[in-house]
PAROVO-437103 format. One record per residue (C-alpha): residue number from 0; residue in one letter; x, y, z. Coordinates in steps of 0.05 Angstrom, whole numbers, plus 5000, padded with zeros to 4 digits. Layout:
BEGIN
PT/NUM/A/X/Y/Z
...
# end
This chain:
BEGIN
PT/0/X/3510/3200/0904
PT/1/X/3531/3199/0977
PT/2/X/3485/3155/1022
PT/3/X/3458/3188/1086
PT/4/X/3494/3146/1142
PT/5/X/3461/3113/1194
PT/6/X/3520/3101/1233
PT/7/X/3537/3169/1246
PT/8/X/3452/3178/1261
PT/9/X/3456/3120/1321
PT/10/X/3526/3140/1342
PT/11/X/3505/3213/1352
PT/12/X/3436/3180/1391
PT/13/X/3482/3141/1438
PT/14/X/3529/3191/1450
PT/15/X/3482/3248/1469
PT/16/X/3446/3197/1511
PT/17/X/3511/3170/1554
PT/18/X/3514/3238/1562
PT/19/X/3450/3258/1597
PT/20/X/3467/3189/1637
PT/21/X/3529/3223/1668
PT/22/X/3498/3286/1683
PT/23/X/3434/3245/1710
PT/24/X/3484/3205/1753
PT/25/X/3514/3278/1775
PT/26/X/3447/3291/1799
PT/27/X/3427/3225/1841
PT/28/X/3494/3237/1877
PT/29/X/3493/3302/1897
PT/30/X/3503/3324/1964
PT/31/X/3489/3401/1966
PT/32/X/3456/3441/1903
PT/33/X/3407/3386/1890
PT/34/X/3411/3349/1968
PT/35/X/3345/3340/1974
PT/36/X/3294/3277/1943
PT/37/X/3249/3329/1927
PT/38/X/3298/3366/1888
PT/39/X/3318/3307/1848
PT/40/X/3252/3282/1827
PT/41/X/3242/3350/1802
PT/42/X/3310/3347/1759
PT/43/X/3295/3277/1738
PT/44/X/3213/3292/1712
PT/45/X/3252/3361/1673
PT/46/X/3299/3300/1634
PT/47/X/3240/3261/1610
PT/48/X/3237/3317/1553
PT/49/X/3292/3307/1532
PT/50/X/3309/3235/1531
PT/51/X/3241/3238/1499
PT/52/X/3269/3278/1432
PT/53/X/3325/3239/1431
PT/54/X/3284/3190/1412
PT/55/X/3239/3223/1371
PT/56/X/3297/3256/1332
PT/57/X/3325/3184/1316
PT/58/X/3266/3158/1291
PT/59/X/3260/3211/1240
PT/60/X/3334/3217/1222
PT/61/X/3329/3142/1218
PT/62/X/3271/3141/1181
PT/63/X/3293/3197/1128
PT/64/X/3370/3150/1125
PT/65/X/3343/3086/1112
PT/66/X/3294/3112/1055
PT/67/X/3350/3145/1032
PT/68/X/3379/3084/1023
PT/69/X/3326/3055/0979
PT/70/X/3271/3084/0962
PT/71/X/3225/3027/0922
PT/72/X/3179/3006/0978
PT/73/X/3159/3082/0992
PT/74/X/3140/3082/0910
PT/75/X/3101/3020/0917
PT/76/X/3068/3049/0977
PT/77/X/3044/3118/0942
PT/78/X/3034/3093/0879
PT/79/X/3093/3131/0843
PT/80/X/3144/3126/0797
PT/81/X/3205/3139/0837
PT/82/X/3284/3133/0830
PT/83/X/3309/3083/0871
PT/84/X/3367/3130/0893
PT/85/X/3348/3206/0917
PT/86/X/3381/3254/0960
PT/87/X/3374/3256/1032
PT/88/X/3341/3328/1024
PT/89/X/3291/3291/0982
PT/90/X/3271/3230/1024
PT/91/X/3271/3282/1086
PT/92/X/3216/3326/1044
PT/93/X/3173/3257/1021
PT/94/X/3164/3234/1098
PT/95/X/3134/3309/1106
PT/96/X/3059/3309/1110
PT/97/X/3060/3235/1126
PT/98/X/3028/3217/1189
PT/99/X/3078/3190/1230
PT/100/X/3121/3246/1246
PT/101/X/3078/3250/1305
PT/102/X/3100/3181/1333
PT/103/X/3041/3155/1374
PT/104/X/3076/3085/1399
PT/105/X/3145/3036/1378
PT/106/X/3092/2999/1344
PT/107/X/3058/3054/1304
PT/108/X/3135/3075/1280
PT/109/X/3146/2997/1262
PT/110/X/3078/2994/1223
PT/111/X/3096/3060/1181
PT/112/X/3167/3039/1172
PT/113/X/3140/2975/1133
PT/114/X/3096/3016/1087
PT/115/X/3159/3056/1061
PT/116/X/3230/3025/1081
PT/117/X/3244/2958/1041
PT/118/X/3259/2908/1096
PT/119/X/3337/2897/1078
PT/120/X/3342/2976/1107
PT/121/X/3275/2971/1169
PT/122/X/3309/2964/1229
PT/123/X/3250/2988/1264
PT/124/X/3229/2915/1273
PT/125/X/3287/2890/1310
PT/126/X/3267/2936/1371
PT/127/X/3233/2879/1417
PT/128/X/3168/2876/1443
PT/129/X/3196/2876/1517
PT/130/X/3230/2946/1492
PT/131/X/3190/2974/1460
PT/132/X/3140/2966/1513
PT/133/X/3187/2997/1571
PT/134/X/3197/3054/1506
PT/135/X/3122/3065/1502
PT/136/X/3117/3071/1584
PT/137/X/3161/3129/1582
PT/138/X/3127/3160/1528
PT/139/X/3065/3158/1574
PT/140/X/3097/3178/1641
PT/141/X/3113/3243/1582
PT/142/X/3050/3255/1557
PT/143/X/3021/3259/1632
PT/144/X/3087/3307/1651
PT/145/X/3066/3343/1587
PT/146/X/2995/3349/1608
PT/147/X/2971/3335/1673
PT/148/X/2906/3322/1646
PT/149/X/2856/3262/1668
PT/150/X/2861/3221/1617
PT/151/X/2941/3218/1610
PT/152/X/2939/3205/1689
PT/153/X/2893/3141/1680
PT/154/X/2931/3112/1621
PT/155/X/3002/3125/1669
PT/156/X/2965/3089/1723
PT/157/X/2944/3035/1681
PT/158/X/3012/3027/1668
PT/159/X/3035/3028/1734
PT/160/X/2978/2979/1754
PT/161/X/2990/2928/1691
PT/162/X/3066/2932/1698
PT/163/X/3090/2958/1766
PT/164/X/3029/2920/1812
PT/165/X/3012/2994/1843
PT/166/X/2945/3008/1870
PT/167/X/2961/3093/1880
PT/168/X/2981/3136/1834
PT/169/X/3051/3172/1850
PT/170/X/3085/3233/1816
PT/171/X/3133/3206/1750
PT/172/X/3188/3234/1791
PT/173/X/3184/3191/1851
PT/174/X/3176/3135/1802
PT/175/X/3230/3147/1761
PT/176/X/3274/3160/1829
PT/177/X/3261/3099/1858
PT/178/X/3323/3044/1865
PT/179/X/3309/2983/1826
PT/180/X/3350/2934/1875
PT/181/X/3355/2876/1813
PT/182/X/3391/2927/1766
PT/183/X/3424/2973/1818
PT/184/X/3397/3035/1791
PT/185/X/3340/3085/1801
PT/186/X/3278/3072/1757
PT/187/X/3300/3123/1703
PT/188/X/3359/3077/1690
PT/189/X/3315/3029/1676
PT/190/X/3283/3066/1612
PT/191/X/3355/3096/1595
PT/192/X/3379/3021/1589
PT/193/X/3313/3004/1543
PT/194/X/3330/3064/1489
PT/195/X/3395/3040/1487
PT/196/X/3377/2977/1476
PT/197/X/3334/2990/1421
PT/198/X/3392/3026/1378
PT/199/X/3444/2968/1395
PT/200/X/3386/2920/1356
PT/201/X/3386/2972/1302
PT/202/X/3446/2976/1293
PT/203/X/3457/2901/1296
PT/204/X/3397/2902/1243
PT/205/X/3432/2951/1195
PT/206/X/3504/2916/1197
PT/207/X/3523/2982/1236
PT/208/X/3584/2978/1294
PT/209/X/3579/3024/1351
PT/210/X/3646/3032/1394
# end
């Protein structure tokens, strides 16, 4: 039975991500469609989707690969008698109806993926806590993109009071625009840099090469 691969899973991540990096850099540097700050900030709180699910897509490929891989722990975990070996199309339909699809934090994902993955194929816990924490940030500065509502603005300006030192709340796009002077990059780099990161450790975790 062919294994699902997880190589091909985190190369595909990376790739599409360097990707949105180059067209992100196209942005910051433009002179006349997109001159103005105000114009960029726009185009840069738009990308937040969809560096978003990137992510969220390699979590559940991941997930679905690596209990494709083995599939023991899962058993333990609900109680069944289960081949060790399934088909990816198998494992993919087990994780339905869990509760993690909807992937609340790094640590939530983590906490699942040691109730089903055996720890030889988990490389959900070699993501970092200072990564995983810039991860979970972005999520927020989402959520409040998402839905402008009260309470995603508070827990965004908790993080930007906890983690940043700010006293006033300022749109995600001005945040994410602003140059970070110690990395030589505007803020969104700065999260960019953390999701990659997180799948070089994983794929360090999993024996996996990236070129």
């Amino acid at each position: 039975m062919k294994k699902a691969s997880t190589k091909v899973t985190l190369r595909n991540f990376v790739e599409d991500l360097h990707w949105y990096i180059r067209f992100l850099n196209k942005i910051v540097a433009a002179k006349k469609v997109v001159a103005r700050p105000q114009e960029k900030t726009e185009v840069l709180e738009a990308f937040v989707f969809k560096v978003a699910a990137l992510w969220e897509v390699l979590v559940n490929d991941l997930l679905i690969d690596c209990l494709n891989k083995d599939t023991s722990r899962y058993a333990d975990y609900k109680g069944m008698a289960l081949s060790k070996n399934l088909t990816r199309n198998v494992c993919a339909a087990m994780l339905t109806g869990l509760d993690y699809l909807d992937f609340k934090s790094v640590g939530h994902t983590r906490a699942t993926a040691r109730k089903i993955l055996v720890p030889a194929h988990n490389p959900f816990q070699a993501i970092s806590k200072a990564t995983a924490r810039r991860i979970d940030e972005f999520f927020t500065i989402r959520n409040y993109l998402a839905h402008y509502s009260d309470h995603a603005q508070r827990k965004l300006m908790n993080d930007y009071r906890n983690n940043h030192g700010f006293t006033l709340f300022i749109r995600p796009g001005q945040f994410l625009y602003a140059y970070n002077r110690a990395k030589t990059q505007i803020r969104f780099g700065d999260y960019i840099d953390a999701f990659l990161q997180a799948a070089a450790d994983m794929s360090k975790a999993l024996g996996v090469n990236l070129p």
